[in-house]
N, C-alpha and C positions, 0 to 999 in steps of 0.2 A: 591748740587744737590737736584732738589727737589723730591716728593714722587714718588718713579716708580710707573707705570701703571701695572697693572697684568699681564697684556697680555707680556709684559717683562720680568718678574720676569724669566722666565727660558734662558735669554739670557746673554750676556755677554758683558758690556762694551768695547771701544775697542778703540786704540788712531788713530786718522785721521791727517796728516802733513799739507795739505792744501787743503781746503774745499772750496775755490775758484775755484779748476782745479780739483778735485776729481771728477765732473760731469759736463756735463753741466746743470744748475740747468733750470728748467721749470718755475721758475718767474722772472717776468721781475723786476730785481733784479741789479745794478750795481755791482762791484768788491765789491767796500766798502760798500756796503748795506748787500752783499752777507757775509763777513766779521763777520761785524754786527750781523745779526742774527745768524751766526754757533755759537758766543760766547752764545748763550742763549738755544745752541742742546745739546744731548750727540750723541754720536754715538756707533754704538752695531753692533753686527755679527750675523749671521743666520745660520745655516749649512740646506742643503735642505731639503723640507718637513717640515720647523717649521711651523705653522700657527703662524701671525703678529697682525692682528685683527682677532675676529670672528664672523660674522653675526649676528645680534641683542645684541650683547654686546652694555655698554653705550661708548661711544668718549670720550677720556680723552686726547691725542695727536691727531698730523697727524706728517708721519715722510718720507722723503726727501733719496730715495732711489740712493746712492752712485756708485755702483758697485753691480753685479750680475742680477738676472732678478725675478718677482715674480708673479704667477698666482690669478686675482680677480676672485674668486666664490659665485656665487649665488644658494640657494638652490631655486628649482624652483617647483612650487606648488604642486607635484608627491612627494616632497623631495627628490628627486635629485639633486647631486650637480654637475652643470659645469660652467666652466670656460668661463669666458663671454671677458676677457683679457690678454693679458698679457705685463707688464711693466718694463721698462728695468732703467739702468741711468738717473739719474735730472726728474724724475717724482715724483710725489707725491701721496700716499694715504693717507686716514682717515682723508683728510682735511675739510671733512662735518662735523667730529666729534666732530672738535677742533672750529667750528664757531657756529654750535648749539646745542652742548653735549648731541645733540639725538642718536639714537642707529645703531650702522653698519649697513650698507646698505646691505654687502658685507663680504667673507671673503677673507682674502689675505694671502695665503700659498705661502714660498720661492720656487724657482723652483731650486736655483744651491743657492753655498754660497751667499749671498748678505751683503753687508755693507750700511746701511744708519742712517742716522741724525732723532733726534726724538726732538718735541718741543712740549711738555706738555702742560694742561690748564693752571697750573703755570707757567711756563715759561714765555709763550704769555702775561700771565697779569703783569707780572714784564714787560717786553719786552715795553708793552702799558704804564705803568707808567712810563719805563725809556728812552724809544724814541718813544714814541707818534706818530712821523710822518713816521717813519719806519715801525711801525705794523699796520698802515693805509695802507704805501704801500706793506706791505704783506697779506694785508687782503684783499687787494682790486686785489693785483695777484691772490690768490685764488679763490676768485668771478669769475676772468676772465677765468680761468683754468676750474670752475664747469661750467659754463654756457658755455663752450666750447663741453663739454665733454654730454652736456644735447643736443644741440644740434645735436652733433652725436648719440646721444641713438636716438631723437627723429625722425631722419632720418631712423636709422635703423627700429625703430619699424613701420615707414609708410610703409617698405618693406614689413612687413610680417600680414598687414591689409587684411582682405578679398575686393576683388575687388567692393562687392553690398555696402561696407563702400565710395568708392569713391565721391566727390562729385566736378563735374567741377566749375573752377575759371572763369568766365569769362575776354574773354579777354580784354577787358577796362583795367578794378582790377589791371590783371598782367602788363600792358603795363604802366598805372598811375603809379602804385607802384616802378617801377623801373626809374620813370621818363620821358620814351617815348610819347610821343604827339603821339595821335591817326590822 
């Protein structure tokens, strides 16, 4: 195994039987792909109220949440912290971490026991030297998982724009853009 992450160091290893049907996993991922990558996770247990990552820490994994559920928090400019999610089975966090080993976005504290898979910077790059087209196509679920998840932030934050921020689409714009002939 390679170097635990910090942020681990106070949990505990833990054995998973089949990590194909343990969740349903969040990337588009087949049985044997799914396979595949668990060989290159460890899996660990949580007991509630651990924090997983912590907000401006550097990304060293992202880890594949089994069983249980866990609360993402933001400290928010007041420094206040709430909880902006919360994520159950086959979801994933700290996959920004593990693609630009920039610093947490977010913290994620457990909510009830949780079990999930953890795939390290090491890992990933064994992973990339020893099936290549595999951690393409987990890199590339990823991309689709963040850019899923930006679009719903970016929704939600239109919600809560001041109304003098609006500015009308004309209708041509919206009607071309979706293909309708005026």
């Amino acid at each position: 195994m390679a170097h635990l992450p910090p942020e681990l160091s106070k949990l505990q290893a833990t054995e998973i039987q089949d990590t194909s049907t343990s969740a349903s996993w969040s990337l588009d991922l087949d049985i044997w792909q799914t396979d595949q990558v668990a060989q290159y996770m460890t899996a660990y247990a949580s007991e509630p109220g651990q924090p997983l990552l912590l907000e401006g820490d550097r990304g060293t994994f992202m880890g594949l949440i089994l069983s249980g559920r866990v609360d993402i928090v933001k400290e928010d400019s007041s420094g206040a912290h709430k909880v902006i999610a919360t994520l159950g089975p086959g979801k994933m966090i700290g996959e920004m971490g593990l693609i630009d080993g920039g610093r947490r976005s977010a913290s994620v504290i457990t909510r009830e026991m949780t079990t999930f898979l953890v795939l390290t910077n090491d890992a990933f790059d064994r992973l990339s030297d020893e099936r290549p087209r595999l951690a393409l196509q987990l890199m590339k679920s990823m991309a689709k998982i963040g850019s899923q998840r930006l679009r719903q932030t970016s929704g939600q934050l239109t919600d809560l724009l001041p109304d003098d921020r609006l500015t009308p689409v004309p209708v041509a714009a919206r009607t071309h853009r979706r293909g309708y002939k005026s």
